[in-house]
C-alpha atoms as one frame of an Amber mdcrd trajectory, in Angstrom:
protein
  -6.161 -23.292   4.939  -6.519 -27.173   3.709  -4.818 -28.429   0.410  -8.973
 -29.765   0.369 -10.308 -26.027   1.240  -8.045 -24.378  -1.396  -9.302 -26.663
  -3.806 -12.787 -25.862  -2.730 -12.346 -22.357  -2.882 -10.740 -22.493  -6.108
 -13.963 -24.391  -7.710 -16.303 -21.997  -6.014 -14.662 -19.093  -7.860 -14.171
 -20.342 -10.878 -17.952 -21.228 -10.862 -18.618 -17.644 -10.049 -16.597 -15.548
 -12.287 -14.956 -17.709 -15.047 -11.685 -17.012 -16.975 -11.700 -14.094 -14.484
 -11.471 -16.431 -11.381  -7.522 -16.232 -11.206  -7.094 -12.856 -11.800  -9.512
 -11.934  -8.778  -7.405 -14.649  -6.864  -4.251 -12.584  -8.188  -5.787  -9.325
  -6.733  -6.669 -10.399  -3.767  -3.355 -11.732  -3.091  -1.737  -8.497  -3.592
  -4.182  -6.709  -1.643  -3.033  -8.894   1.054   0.760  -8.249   0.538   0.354
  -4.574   0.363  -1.837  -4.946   3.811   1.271  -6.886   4.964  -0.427  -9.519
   5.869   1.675 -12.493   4.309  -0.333 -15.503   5.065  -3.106 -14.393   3.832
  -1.395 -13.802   0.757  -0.037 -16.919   0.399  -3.561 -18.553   0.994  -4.535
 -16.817  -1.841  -1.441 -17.703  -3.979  -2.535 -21.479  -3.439  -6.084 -20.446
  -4.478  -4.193 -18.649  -7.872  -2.129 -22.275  -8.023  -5.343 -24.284  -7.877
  -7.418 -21.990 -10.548  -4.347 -22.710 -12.812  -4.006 -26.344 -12.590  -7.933
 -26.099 -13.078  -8.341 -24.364 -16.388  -5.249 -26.410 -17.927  -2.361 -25.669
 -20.320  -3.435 -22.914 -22.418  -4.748 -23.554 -25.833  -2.516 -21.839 -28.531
């Protein structure tokens, strides 16, 4: 997947389920791993990166 697909990705979940955006990202990404299938894991990793750098530093 595309640095520009990640990113794409990344907005269209965070659109559809909010704060809990990453965590689904998260999940899926370990679904993945315990499937074995690494790349697909690591997509979703990028998609976890993206949602992060999205939302910002965390507000104390």
């Amino acid at each position: 997947m595309q640095q520009t697909q990640i990113h794409t990705y990344a907005r269209q979940l965070m659109e559809m389920h909010g704060a809990e955006a990453i965590a689904k990202a998260a999940q899926r990404a370990q679904e993945c791993e315990a499937q074995g299938d690494s790349e697909q894991a690591s997509e979703w990793r990028h998609v976890e990166d993206a949602l992060k750098m999205m939302r910002g530093p965390h507000q104390g």
